[in-house]
C-alpha atoms as an extended CHARMM CRD file, in Angstrom:
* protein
*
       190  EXT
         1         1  UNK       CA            -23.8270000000      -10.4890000000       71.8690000000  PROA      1               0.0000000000
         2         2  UNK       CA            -27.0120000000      -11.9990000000       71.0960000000  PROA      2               0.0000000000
         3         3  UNK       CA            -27.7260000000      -12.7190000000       74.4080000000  PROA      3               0.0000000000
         4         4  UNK       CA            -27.5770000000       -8.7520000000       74.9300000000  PROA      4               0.0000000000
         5         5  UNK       CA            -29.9220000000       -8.3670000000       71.4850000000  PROA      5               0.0000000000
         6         6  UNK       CA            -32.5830000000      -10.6920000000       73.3820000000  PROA      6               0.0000000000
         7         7  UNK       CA            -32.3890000000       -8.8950000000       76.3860000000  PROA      7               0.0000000000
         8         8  UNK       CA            -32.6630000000       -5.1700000000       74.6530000000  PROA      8               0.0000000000
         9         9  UNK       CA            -35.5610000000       -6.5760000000       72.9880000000  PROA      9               0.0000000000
        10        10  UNK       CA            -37.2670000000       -7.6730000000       76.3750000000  PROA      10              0.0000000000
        11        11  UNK       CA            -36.4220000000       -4.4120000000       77.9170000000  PROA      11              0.0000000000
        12        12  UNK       CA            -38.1010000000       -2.4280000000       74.8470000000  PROA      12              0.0000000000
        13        13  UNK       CA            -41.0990000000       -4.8670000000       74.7400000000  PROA      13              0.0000000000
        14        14  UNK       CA            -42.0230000000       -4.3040000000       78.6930000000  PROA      14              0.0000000000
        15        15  UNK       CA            -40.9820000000       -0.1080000000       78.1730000000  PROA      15              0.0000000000
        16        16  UNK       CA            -43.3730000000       -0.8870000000       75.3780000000  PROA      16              0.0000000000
        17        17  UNK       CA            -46.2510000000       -2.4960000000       77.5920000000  PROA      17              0.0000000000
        18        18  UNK       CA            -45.6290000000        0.0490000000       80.0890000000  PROA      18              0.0000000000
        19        19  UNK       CA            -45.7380000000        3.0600000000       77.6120000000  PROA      19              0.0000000000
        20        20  UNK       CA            -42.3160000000        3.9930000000       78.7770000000  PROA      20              0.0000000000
        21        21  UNK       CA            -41.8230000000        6.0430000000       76.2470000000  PROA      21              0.0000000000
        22        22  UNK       CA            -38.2910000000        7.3360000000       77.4370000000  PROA      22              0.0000000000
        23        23  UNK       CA            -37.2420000000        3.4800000000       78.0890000000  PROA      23              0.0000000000
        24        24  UNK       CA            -38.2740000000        2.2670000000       74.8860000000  PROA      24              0.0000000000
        25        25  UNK       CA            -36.9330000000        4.7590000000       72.3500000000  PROA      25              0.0000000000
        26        26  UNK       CA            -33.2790000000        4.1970000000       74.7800000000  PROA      26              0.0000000000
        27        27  UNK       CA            -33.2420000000        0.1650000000       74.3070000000  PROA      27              0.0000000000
        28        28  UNK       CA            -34.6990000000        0.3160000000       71.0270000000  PROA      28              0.0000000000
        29        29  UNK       CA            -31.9300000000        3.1190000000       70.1500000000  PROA      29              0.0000000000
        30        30  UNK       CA            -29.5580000000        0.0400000000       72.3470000000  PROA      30              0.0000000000
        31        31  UNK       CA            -30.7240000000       -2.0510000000       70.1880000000  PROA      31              0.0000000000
        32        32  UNK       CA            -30.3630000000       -0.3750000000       66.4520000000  PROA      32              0.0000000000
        33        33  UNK       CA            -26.5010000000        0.4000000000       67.5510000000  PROA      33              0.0000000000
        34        34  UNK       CA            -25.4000000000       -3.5950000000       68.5050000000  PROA      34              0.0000000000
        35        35  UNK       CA            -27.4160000000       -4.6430000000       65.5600000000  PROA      35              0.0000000000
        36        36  UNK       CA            -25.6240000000       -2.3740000000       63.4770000000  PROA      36              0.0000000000
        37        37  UNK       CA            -22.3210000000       -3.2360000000       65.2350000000  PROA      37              0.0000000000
        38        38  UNK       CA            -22.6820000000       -7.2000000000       64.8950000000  PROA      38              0.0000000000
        39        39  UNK       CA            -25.1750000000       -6.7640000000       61.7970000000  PROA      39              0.0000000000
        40        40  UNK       CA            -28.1500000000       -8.3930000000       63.2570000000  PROA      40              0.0000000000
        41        41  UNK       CA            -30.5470000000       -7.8630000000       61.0010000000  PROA      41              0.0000000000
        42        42  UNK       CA            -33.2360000000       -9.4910000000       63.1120000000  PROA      42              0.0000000000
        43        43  UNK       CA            -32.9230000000       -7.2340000000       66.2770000000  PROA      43              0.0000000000
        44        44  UNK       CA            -32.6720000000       -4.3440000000       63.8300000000  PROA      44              0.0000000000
        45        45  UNK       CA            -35.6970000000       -4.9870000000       62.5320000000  PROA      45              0.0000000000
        46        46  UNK       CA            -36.9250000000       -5.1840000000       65.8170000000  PROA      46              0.0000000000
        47        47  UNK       CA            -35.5410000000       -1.7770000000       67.6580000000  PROA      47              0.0000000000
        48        48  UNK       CA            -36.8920000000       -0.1030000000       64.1830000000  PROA      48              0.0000000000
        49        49  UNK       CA            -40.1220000000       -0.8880000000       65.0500000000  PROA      49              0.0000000000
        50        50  UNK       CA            -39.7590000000       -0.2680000000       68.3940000000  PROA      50              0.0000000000
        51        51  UNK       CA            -38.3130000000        3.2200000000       67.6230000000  PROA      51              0.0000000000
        52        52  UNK       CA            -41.0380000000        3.9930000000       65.2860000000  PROA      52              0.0000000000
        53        53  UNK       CA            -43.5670000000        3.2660000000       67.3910000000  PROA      53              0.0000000000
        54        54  UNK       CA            -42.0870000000        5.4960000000       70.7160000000  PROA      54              0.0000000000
        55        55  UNK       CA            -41.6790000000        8.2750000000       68.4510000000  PROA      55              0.0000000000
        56        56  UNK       CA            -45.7290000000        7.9690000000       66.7630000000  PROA      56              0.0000000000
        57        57  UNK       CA            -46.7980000000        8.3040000000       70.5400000000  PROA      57              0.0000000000
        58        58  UNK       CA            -44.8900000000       10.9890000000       71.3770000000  PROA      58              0.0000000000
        59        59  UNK       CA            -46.4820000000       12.9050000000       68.3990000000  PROA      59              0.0000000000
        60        60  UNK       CA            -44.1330000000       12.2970000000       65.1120000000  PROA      60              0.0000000000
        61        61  UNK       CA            -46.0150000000       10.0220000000       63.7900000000  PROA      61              0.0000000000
        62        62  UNK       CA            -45.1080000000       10.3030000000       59.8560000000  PROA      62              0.0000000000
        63        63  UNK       CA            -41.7740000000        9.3390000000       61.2420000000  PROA      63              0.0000000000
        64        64  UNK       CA            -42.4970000000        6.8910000000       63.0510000000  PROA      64              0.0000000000
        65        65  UNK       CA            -45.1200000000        4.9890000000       61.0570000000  PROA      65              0.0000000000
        66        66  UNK       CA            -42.2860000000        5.1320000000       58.4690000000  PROA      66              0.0000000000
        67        67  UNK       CA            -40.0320000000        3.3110000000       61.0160000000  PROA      67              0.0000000000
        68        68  UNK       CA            -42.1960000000        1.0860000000       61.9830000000  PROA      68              0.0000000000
        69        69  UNK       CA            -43.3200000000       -0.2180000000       58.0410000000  PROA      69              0.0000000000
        70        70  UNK       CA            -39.5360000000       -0.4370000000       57.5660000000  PROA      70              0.0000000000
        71        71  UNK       CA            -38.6030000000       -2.4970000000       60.7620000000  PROA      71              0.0000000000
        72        72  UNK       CA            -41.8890000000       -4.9090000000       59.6220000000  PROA      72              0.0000000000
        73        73  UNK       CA            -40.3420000000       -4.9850000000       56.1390000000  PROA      73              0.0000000000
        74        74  UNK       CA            -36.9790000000       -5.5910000000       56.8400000000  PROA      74              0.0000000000
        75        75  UNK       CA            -38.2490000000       -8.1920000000       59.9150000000  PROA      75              0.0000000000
        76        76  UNK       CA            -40.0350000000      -10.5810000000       56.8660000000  PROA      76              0.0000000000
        77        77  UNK       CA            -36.8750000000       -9.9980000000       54.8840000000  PROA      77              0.0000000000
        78        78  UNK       CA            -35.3450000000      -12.0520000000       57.4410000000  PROA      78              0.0000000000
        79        79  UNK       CA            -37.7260000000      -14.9380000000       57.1350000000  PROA      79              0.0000000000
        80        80  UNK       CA            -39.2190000000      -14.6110000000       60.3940000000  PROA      80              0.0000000000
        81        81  UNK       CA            -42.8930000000      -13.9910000000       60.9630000000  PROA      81              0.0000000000
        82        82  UNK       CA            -43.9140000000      -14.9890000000       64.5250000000  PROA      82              0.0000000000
        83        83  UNK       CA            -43.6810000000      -10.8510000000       66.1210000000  PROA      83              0.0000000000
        84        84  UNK       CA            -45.5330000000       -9.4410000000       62.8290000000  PROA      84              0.0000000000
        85        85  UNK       CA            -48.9070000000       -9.7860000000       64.2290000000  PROA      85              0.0000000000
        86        86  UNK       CA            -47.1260000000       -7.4030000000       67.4800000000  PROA      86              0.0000000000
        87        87  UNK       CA            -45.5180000000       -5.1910000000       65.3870000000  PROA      87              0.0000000000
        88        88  UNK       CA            -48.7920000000       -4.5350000000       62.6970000000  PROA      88              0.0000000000
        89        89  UNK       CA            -50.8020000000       -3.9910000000       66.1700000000  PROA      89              0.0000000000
        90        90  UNK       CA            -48.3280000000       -1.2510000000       66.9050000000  PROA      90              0.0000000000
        91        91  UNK       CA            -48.4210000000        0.1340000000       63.4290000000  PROA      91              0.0000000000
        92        92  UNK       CA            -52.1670000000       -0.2020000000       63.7760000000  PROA      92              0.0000000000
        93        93  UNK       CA            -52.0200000000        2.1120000000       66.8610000000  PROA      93              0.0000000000
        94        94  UNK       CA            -49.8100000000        4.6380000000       65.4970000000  PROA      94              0.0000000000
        95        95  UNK       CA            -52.1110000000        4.6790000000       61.8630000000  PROA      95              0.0000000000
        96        96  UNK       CA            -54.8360000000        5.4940000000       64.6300000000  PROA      96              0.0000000000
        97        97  UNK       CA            -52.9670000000        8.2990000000       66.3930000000  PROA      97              0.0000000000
        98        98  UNK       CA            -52.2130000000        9.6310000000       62.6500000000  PROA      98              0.0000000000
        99        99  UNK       CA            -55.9890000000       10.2090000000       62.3500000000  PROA      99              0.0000000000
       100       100  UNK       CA            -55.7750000000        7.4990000000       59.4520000000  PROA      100             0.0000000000
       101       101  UNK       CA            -58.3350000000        4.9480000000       61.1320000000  PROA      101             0.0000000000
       102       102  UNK       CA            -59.4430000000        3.1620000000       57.8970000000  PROA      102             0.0000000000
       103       103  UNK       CA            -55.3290000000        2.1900000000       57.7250000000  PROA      103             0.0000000000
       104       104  UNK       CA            -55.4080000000        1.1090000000       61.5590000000  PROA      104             0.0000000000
       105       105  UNK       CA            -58.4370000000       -0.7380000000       60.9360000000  PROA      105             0.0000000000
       106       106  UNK       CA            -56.7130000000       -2.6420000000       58.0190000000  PROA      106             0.0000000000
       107       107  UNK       CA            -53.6550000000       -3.2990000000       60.0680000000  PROA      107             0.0000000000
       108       108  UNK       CA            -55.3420000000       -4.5000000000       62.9000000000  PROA      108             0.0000000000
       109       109  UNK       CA            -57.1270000000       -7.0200000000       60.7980000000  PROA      109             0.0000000000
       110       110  UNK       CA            -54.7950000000       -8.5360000000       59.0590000000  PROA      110             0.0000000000
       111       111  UNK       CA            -52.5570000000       -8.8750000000       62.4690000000  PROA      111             0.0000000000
       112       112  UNK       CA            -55.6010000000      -10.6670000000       63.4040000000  PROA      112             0.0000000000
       113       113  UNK       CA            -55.5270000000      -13.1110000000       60.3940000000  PROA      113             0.0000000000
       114       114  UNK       CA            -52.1170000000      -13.5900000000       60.5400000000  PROA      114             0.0000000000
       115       115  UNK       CA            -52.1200000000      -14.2610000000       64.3420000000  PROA      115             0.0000000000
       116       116  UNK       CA            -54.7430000000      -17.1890000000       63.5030000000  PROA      116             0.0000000000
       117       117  UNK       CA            -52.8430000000      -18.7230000000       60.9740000000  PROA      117             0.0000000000
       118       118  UNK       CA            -49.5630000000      -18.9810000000       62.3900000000  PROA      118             0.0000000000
       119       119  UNK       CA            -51.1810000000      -19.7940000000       66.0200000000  PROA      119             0.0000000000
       120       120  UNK       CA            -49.5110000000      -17.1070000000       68.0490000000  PROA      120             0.0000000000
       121       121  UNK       CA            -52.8130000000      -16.2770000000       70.2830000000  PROA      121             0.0000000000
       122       122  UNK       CA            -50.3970000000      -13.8890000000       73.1430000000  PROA      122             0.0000000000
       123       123  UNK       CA            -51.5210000000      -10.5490000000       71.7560000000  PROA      123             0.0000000000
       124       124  UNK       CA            -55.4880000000      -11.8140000000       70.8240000000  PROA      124             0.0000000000
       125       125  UNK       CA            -56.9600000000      -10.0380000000       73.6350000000  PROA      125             0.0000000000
       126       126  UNK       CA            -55.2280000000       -6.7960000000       72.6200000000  PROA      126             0.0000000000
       127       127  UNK       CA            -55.6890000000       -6.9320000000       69.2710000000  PROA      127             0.0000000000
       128       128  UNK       CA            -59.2790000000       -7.4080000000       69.8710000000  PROA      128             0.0000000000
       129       129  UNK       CA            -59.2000000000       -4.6630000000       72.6220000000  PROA      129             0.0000000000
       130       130  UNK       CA            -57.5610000000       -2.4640000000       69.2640000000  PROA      130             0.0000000000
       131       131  UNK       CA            -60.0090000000       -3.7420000000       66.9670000000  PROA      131             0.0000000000
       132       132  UNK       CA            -62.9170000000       -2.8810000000       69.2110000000  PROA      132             0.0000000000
       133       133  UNK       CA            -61.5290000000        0.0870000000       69.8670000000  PROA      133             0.0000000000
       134       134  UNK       CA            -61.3370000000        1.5750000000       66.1210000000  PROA      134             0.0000000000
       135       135  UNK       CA            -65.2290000000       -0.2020000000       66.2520000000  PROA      135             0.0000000000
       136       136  UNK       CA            -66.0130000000        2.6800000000       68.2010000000  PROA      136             0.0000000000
       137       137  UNK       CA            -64.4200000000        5.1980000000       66.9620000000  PROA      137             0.0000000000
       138       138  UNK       CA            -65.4170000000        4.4910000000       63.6470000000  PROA      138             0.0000000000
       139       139  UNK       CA            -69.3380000000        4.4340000000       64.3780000000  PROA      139             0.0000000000
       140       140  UNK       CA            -69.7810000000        1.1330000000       64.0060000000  PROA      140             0.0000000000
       141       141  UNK       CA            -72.8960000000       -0.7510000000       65.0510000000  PROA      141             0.0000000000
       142       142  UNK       CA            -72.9230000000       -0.8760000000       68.8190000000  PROA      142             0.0000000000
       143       143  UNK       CA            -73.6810000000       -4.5500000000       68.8030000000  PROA      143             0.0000000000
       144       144  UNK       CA            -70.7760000000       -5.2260000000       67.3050000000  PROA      144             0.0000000000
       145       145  UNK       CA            -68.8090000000       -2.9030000000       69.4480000000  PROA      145             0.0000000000
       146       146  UNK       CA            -70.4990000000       -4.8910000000       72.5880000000  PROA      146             0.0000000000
       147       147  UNK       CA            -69.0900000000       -7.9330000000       70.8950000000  PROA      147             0.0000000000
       148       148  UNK       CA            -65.7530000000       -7.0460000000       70.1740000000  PROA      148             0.0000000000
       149       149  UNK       CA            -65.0990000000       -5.6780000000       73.6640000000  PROA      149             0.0000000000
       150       150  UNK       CA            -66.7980000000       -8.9540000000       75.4200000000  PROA      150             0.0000000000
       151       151  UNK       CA            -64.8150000000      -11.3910000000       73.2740000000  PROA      151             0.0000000000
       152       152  UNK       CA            -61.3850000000       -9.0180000000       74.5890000000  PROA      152             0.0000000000
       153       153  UNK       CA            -62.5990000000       -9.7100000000       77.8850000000  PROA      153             0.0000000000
       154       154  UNK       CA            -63.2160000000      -13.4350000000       77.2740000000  PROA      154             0.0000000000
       155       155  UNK       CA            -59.4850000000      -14.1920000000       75.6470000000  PROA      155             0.0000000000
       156       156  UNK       CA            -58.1110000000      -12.0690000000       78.5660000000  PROA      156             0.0000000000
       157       157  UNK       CA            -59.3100000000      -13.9980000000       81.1200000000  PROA      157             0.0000000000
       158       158  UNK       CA            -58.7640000000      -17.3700000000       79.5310000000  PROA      158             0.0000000000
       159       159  UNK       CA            -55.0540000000      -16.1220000000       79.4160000000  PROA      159             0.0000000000
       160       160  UNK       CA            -55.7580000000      -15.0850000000       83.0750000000  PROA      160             0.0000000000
       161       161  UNK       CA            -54.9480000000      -11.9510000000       82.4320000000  PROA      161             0.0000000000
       162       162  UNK       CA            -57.3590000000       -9.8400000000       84.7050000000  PROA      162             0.0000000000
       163       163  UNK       CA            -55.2370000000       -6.6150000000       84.3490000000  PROA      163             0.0000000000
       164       164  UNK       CA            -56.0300000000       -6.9680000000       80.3770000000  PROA      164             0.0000000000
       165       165  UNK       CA            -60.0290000000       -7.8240000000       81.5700000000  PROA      165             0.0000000000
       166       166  UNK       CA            -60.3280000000       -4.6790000000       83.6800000000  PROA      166             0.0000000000
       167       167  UNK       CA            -58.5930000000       -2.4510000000       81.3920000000  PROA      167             0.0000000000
       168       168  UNK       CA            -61.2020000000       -3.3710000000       78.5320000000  PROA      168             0.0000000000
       169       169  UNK       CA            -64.0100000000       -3.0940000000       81.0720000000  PROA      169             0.0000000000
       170       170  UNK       CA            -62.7420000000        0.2270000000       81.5240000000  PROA      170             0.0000000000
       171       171  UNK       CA            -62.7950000000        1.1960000000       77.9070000000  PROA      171             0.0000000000
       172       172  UNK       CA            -65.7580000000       -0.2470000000       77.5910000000  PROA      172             0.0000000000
       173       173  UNK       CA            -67.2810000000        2.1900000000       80.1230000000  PROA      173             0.0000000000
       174       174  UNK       CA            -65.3700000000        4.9810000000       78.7060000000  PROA      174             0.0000000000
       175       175  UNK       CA            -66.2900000000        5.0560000000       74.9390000000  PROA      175             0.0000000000
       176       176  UNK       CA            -69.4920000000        5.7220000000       76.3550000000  PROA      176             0.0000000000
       177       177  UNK       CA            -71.8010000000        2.4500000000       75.3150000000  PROA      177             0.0000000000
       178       178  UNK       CA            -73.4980000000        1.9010000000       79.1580000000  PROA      178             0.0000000000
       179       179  UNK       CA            -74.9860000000       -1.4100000000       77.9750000000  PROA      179             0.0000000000
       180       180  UNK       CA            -71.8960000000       -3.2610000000       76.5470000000  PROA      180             0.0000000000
       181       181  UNK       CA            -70.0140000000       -1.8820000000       80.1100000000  PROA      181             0.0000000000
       182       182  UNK       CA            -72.8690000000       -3.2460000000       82.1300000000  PROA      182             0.0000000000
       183       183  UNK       CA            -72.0010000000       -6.3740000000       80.2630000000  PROA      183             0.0000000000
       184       184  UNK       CA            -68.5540000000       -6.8000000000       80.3160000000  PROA      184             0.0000000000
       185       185  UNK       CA            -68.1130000000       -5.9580000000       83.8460000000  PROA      185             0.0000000000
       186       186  UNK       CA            -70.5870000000       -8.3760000000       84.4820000000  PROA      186             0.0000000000
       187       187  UNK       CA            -68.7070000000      -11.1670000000       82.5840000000  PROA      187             0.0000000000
       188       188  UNK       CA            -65.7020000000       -9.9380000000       84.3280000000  PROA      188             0.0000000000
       189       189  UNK       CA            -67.0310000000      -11.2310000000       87.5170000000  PROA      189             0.0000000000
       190       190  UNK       CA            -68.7200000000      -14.5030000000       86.6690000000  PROA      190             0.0000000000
């Protein structure tokens, strides 16, 4: 039954990427029900998060910042640690969507920290995309807005990830700031 745990938790993680909001909340709900059924407190922990986080973007987002605090809790209860930075990047998003940007800020950062320390680098580009993101929105100085979007695009494409490199580009260009765009779409390219 594990097997089927990892593979719910796969499932949810690309509905996640995708922003399959019907996918995700059905194998996170998957999910919740084995774990309950086998009592697998990991992958509960897990699928709560999940869950909380589908229903903050579809507009709940008491609820679901709720869920999500409770699936990190109980996650560190279990004594793991390495999806934490993930999981505070998606409580970060849904403190954002909540109008509560000081919060998303603070969650985003310490994902951040904790990513360093532990050495898990596969969400630094989009928790700098996040952090420059909330920059922005936040009215921060646009030199460091220009810097938090270039150094997105620079961990993106060391992971090769030119999807991840455009999409920044992109926000770049769309939040407005024409000289950190010019910028980043010409690191992009060289």
């Amino acid at each position: 039954m594990h097997a089927l745990a990892v593979s719910l938790n796969f499932a949810a993680t690309l509905a996640q990427a995708e922003s399959n909001l019907v996918e995700i909340e059905r194998h996170a709900s998957d999910l919740i029900e084995l774990s309950a059924r086998y009592d697998f407190g990991h992958w509960m922990a897990i699928g709560t998060v999940y869950r909380g986080w589908a229903r903050s973007v579809s507009g709940d987002t008491a609820v679901g910042i709720a869920w999500i605090e409770d699936g990190i809790r109980n996650y560190r209860a279990t004594g793991a640690i390495l999806g934490v930075p993930n999981f505070q990047m998606l409580k970060a998003e849904a403190l954002y969507l909540a109008g509560r940007t000081p919060e998303a800020v603070a969650a985003i950062t310490e994902a951040e920290i904790l990513a360093k320390s532990i050495e898990v680098r596969c969400w630094s580009a989009e928790l700098q995309l996040l952090s420059s993101i909330f920059h922005a929105t936040t009215g921060a100085d646009e030199t460091q807005i220009e810097v938090s979007f270039l150094e997105a695009i620079r961990i993106a494409k060391e992971q090769k990830s030119v999807s991840l490199a455009l999409v920044n580009c992109h926000l770049a260009c769309s939040i407005a700031y024409p000289r950190p765009a010019i910028i980043a779409w010409i690191a992009l390219r060289g």
